[in-house]
FIKOLZA-1660 file (N, C-alpha, C; in steps of 0.1 Angstrom, whole numbers, plus 5000, padded with zeros to 4 digits):
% residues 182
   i   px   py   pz ch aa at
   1 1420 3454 8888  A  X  N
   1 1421 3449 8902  A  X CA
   1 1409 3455 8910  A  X  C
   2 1405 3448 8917  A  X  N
   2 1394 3454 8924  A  X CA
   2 1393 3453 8936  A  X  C
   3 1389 3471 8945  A  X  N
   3 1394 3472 8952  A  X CA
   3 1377 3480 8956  A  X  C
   4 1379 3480 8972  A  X  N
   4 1365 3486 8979  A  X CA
   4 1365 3498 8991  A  X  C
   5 1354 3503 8990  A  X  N
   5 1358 3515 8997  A  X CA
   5 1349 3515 9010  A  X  C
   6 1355 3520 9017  A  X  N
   6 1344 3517 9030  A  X CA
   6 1341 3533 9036  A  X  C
   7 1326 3535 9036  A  X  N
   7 1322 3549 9042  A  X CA
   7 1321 3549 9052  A  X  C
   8 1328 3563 9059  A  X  N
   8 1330 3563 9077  A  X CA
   8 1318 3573 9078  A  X  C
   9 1307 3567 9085  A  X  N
   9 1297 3581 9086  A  X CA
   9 1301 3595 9095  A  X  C
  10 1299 3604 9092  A  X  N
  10 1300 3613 9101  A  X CA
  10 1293 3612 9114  A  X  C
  11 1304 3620 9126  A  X  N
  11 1300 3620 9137  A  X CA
  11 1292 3627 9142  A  X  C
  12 1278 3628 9150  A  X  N
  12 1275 3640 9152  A  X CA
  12 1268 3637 9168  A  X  C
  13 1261 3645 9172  A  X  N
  13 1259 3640 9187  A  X CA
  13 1246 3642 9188  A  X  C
  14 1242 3631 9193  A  X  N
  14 1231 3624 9193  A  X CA
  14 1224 3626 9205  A  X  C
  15 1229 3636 9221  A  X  N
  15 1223 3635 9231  A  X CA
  15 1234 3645 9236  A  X  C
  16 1223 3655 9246  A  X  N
  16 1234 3667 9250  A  X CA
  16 1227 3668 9265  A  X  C
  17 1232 3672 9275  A  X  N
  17 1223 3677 9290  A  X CA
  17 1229 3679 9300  A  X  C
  18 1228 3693 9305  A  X  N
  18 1234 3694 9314  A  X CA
  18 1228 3693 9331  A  X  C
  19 1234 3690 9338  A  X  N
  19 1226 3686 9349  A  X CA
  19 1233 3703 9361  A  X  C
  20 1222 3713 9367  A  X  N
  20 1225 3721 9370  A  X CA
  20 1227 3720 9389  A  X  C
  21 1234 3725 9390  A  X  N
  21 1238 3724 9406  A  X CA
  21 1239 3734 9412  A  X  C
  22 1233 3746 9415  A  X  N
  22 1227 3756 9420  A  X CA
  22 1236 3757 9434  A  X  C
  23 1242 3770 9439  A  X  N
  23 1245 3773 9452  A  X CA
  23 1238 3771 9461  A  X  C
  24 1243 3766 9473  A  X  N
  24 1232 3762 9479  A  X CA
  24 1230 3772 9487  A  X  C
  25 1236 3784 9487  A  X  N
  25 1222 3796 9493  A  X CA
  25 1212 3801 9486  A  X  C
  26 1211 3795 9474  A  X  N
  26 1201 3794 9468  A  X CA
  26 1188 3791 9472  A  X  C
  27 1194 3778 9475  A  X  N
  27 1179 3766 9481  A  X CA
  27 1175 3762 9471  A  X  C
  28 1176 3764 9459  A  X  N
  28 1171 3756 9447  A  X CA
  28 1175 3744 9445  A  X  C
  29 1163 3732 9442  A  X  N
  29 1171 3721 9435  A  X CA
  29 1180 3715 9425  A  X  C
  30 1184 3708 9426  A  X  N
  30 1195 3704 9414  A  X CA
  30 1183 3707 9401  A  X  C
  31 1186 3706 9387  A  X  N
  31 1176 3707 9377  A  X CA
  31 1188 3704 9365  A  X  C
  32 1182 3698 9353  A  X  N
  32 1187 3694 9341  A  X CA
  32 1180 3703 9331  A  X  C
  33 1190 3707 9319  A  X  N
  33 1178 3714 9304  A  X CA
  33 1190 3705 9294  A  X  C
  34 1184 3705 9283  A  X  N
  34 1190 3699 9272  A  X CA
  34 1193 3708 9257  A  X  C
  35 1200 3707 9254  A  X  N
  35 1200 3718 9240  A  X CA
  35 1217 3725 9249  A  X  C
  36 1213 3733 9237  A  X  N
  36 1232 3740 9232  A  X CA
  36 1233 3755 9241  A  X  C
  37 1224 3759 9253  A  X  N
  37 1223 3770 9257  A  X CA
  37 1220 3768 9276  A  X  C
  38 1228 3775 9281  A  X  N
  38 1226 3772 9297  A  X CA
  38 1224 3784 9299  A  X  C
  39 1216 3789 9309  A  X  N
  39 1210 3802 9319  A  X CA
  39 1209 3795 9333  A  X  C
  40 1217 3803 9337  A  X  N
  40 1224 3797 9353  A  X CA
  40 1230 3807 9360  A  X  C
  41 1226 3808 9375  A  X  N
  41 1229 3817 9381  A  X CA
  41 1248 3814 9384  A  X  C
  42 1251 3824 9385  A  X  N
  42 1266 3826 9386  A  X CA
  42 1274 3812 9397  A  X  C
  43 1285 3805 9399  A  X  N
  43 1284 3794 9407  A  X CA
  43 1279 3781 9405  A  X  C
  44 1267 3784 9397  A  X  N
  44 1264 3770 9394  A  X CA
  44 1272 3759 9389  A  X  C
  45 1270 3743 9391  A  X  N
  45 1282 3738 9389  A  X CA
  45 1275 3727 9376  A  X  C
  46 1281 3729 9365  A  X  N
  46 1274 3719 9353  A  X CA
  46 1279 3709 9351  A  X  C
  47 1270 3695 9349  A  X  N
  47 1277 3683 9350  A  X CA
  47 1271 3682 9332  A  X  C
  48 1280 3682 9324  A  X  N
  48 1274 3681 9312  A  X CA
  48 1281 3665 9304  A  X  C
  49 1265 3656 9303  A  X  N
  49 1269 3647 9300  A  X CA
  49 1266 3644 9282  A  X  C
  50 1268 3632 9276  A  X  N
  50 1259 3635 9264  A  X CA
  50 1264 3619 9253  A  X  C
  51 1259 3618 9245  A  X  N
  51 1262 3608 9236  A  X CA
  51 1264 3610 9219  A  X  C
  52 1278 3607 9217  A  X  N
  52 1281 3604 9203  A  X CA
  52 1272 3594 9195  A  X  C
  53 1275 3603 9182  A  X  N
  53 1267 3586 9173  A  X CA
  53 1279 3573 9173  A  X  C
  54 1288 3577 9173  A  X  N
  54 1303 3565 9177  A  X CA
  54 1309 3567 9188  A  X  C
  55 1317 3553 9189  A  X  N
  55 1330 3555 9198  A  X CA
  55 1337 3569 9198  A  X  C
  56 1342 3579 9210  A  X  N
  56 1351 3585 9208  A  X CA
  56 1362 3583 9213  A  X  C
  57 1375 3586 9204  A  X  N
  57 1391 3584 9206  A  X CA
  57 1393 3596 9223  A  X  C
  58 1383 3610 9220  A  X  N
  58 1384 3614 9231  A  X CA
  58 1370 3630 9221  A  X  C
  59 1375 3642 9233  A  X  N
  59 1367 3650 9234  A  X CA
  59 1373 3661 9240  A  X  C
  60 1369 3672 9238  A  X  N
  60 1371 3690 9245  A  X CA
  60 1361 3696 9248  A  X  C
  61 1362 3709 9255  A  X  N
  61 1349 3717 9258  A  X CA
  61 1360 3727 9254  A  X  C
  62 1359 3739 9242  A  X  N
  62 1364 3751 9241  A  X CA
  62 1362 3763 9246  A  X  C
  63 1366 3767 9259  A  X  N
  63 1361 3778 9261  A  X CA
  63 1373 3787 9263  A  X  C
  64 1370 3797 9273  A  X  N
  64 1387 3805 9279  A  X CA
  64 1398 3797 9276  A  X  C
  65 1393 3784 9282  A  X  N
  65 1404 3773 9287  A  X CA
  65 1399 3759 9278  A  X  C
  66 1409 3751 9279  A  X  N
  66 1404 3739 9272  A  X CA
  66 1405 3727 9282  A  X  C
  67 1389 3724 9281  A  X  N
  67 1392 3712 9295  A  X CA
  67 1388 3699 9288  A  X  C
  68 1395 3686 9290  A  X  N
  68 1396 3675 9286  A  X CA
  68 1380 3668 9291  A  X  C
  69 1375 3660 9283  A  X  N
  69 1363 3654 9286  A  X CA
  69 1361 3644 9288  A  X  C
  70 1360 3637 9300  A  X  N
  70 1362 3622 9304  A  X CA
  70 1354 3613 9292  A  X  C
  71 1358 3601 9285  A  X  N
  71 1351 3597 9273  A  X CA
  71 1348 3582 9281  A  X  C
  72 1336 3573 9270  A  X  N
  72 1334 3560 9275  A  X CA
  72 1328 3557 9266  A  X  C
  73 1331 3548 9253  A  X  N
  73 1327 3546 9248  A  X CA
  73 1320 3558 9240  A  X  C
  74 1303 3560 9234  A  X  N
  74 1300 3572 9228  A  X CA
  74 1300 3582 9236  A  X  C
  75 1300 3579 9249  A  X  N
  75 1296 3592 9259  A  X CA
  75 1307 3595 9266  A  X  C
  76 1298 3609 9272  A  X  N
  76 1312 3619 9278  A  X CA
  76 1304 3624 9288  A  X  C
  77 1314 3629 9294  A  X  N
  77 1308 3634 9308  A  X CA
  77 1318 3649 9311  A  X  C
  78 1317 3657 9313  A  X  N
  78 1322 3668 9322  A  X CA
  78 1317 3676 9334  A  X  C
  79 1323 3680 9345  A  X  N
  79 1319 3690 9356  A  X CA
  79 1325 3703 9354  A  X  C
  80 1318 3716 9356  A  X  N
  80 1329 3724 9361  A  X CA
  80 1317 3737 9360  A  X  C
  81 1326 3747 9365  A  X  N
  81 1315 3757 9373  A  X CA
  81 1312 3769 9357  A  X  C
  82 1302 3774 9364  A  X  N
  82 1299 3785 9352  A  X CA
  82 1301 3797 9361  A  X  C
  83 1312 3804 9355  A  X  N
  83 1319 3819 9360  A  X CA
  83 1315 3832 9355  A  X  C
  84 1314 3833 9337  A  X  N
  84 1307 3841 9334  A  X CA
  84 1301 3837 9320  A  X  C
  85 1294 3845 9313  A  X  N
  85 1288 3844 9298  A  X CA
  85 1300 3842 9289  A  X  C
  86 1300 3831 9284  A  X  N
  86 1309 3827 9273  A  X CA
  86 1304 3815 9263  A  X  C
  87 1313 3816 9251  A  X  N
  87 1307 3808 9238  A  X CA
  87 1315 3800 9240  A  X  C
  88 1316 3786 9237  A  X  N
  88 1322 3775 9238  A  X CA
  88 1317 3764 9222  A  X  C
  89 1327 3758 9221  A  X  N
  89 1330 3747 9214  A  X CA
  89 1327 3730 9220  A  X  C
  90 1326 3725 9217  A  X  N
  90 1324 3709 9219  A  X CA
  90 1331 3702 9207  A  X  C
  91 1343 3698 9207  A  X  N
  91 1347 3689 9202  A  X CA
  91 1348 3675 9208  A  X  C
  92 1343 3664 9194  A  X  N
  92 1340 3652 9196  A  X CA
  92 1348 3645 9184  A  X  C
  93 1358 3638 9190  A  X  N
  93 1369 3632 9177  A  X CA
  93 1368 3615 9181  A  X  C
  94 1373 3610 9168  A  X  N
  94 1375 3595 9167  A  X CA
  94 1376 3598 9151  A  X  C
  95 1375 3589 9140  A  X  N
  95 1376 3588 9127  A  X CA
  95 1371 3600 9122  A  X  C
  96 1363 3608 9127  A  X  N
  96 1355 3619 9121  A  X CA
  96 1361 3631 9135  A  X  C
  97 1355 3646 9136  A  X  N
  97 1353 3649 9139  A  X CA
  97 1339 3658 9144  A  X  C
  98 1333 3662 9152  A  X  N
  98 1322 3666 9152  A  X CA
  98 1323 3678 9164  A  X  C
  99 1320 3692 9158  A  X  N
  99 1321 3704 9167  A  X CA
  99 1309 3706 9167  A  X  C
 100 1306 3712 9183  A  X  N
 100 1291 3722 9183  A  X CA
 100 1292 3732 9195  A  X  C
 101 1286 3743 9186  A  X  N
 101 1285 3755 9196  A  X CA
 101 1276 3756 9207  A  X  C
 102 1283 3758 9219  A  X  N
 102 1274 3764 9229  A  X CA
 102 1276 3776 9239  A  X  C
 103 1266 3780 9239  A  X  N
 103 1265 3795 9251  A  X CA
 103 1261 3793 9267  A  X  C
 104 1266 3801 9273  A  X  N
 104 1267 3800 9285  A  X CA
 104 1260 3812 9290  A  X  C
 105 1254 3811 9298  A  X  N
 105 1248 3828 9306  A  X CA
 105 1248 3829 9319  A  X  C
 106 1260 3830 9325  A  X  N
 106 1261 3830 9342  A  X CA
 106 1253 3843 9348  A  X  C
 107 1239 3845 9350  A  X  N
 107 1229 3852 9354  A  X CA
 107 1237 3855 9370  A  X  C
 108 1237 3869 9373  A  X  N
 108 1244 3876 9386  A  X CA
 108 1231 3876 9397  A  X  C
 109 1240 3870 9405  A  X  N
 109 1226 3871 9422  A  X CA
 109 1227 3884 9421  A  X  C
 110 1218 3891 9422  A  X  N
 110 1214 3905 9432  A  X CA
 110 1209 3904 9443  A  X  C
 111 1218 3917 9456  A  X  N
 111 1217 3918 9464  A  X CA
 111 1199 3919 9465  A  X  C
 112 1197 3912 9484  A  X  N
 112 1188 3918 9485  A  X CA
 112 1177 3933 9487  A  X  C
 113 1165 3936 9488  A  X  N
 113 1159 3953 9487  A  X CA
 113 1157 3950 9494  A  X  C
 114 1157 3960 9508  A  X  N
 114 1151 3960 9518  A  X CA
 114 1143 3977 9522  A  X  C
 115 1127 3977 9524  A  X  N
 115 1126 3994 9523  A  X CA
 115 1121 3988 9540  A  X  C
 116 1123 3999 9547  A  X  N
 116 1117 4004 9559  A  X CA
 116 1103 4013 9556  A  X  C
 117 1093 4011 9559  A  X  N
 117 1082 4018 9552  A  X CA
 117 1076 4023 9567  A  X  C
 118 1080 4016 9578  A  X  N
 118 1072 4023 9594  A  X CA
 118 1083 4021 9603  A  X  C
 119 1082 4026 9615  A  X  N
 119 1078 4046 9612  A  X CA
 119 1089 4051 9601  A  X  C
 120 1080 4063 9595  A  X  N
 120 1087 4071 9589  A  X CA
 120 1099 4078 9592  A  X  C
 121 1099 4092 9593  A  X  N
 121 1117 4100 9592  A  X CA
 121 1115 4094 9610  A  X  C
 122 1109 4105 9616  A  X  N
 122 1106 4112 9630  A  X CA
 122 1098 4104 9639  A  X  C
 123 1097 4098 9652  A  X  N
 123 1080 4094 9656  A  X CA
 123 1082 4101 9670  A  X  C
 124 1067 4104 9677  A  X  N
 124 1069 4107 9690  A  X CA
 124 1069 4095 9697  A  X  C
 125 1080 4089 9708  A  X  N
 125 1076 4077 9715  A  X CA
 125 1068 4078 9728  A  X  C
 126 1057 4065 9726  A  X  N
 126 1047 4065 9734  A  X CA
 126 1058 4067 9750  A  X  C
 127 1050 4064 9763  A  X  N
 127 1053 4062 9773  A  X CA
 127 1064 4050 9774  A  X  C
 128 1052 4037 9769  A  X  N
 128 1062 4026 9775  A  X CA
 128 1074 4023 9762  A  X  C
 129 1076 4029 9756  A  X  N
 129 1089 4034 9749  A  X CA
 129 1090 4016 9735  A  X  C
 130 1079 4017 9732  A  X  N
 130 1076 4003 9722  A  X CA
 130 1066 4009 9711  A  X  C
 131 1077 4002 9698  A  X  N
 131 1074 4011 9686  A  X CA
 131 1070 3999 9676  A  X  C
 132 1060 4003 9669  A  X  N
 132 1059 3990 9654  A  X CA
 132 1071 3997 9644  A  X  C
 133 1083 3985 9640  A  X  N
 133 1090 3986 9628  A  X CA
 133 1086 3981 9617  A  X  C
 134 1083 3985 9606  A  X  N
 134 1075 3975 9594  A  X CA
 134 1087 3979 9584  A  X  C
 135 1092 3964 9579  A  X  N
 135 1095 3961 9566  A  X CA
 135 1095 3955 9555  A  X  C
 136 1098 3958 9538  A  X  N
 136 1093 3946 9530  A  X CA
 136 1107 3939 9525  A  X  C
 137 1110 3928 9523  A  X  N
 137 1120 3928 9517  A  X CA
 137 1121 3918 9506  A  X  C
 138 1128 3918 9500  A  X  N
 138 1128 3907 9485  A  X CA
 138 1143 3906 9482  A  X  C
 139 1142 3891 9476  A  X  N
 139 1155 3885 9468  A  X CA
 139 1152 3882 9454  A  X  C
 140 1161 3876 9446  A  X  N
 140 1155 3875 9431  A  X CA
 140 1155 3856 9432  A  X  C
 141 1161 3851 9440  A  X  N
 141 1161 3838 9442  A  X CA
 141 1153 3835 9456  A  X  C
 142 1157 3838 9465  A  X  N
 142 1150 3837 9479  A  X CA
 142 1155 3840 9492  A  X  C
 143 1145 3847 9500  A  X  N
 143 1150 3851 9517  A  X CA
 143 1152 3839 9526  A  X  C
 144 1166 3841 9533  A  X  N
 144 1167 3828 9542  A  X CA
 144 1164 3831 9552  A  X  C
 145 1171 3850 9560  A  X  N
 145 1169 3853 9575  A  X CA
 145 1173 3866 9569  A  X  C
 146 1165 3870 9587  A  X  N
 146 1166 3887 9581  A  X CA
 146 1172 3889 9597  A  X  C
 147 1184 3901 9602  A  X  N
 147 1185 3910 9616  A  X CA
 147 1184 3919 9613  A  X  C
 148 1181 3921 9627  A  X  N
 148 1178 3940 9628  A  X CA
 148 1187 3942 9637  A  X  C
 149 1196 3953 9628  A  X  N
 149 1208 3956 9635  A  X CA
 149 1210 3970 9638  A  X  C
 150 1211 3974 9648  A  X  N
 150 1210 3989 9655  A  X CA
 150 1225 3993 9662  A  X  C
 151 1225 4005 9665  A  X  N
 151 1234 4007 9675  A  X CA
 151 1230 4017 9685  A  X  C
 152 1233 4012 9697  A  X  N
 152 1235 4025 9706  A  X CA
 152 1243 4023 9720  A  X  C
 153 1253 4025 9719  A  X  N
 153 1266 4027 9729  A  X CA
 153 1274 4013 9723  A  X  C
 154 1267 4005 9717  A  X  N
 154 1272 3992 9709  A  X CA
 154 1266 3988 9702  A  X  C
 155 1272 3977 9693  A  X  N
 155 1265 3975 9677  A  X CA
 155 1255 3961 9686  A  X  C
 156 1243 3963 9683  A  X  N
 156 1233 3949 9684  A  X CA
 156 1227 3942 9671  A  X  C
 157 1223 3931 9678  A  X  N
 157 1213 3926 9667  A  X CA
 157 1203 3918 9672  A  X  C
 158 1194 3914 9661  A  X  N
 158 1179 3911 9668  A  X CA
 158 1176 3900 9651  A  X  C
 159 1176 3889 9660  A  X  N
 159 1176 3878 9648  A  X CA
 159 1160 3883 9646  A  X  C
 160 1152 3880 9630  A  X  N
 160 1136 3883 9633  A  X CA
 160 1133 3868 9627  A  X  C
 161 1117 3865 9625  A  X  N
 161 1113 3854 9622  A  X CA
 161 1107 3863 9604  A  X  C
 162 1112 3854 9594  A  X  N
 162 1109 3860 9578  A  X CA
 162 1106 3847 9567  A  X  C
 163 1098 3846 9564  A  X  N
 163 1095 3837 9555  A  X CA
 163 1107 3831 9544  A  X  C
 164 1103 3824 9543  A  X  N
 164 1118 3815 9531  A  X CA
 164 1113 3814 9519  A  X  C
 165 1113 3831 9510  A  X  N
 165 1103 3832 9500  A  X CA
 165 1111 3843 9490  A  X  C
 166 1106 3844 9483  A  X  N
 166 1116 3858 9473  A  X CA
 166 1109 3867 9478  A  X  C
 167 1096 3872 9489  A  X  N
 167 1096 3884 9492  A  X CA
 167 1083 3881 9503  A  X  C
 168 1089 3888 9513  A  X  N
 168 1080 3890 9529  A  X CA
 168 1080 3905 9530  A  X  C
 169 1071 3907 9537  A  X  N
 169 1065 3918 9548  A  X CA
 169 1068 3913 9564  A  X  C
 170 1074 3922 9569  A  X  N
 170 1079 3920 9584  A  X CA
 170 1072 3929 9595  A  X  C
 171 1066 3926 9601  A  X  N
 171 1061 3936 9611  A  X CA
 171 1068 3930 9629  A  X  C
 172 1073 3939 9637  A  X  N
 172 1078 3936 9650  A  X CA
 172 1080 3946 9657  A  X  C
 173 1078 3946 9670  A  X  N
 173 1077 3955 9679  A  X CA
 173 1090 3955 9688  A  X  C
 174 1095 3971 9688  A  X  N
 174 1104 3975 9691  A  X CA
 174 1105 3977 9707  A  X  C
 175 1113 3970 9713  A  X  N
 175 1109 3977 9728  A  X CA
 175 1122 3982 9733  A  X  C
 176 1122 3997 9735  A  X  N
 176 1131 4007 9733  A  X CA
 176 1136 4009 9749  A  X  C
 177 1124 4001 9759  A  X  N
 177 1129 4005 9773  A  X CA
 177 1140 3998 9776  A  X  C
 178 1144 3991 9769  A  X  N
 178 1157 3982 9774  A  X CA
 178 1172 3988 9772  A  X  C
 179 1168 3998 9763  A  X  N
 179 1181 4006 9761  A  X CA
 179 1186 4015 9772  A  X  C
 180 1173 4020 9781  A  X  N
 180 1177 4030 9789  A  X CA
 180 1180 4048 9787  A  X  C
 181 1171 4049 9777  A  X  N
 181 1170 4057 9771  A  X CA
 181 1170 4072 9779  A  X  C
 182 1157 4067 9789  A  X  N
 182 1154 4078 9796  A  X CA
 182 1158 4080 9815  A  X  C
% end
């Protein structure tokens, strides 16, 4: 009797990308990379889309948790935030299955540095009681605003003008008569 066999090819995935969505105190724009590996600052929110070589019955992302993958036809789509460094699975099922590994690297904001470099410890003040403050400061992503915040008999502040850059020099003049010092 004769009988025939039909080969199911294996599934495998054919298109992978995640689209990155950066905090927006960041100021960075949205950005996409492709391949099995994300470097992303902590918050970021990944929309990871991609394409089967077939139809899928459905789909997983393996990580801590197991989150379901919206399917459509070969492609899939997922959102969700990146918390910390972790290895993850991609499963892609229908007739076959198809797993692939990927890594995650939720990169930590660092606070910003700020040195005071003028005046030093001590200064003598002139007469009209007005001083140059100089400072430098840096972020690893970028400065939005900088105050200068003091106290004397109460807490103040003093919005300054600072460039919208990973690192400025600030120079402003202090005018000390308003305190009433003397």
């Amino acid at each position: 009797a004769p009988f025939s066999l039909t080969v199911i090819q294996p599934r495998y995935l054919r298109s992978l990308r995640f689209r990155l969505r950066y905090p927006s105190y960041h100021g960075l724009p949205d950005d996409s990379v492709t391949g099995r590996e994300v470097v992303a600052p902590t918050g970021t929110r990944l929309v990871m889309t991609g394409e089967a070589s077939q139809p899928l019955d459905s789909a997983r992302l393996e990580t801590a948790d197991k989150l379901r993958i919206e399917c459509r036809g070969a492609g899939f789509k997922l959102e969700f935030p990146l918390t910390k460094n972790e290895t993850a699975v991609l499963h892609l099922f229908s007739a076959t299955e198809c797993k692939e590994p990927l890594t995650f690297y939720a990169v930590t904001d660092l606070p910003p540095l700020v040195d005071v470099f003028y005046p030093g410890d001590d200064i003598n003040m002139p007469p009209e009681m007005k001083t140059t403050v100089a400072f430098r400061a840096s972020d690893d992503y970028r400065l939005d605003q900088a105050t200068f915040y003091y106290t004397f008999k109460k807490d103040q502040a003093r919005p300054l003008k600072i460039k919208k850059a990973v690192e400025d020099t600030v120079y402003f003049t202090w005018d000390l008569s308003e305190l009433g010092l003397l």
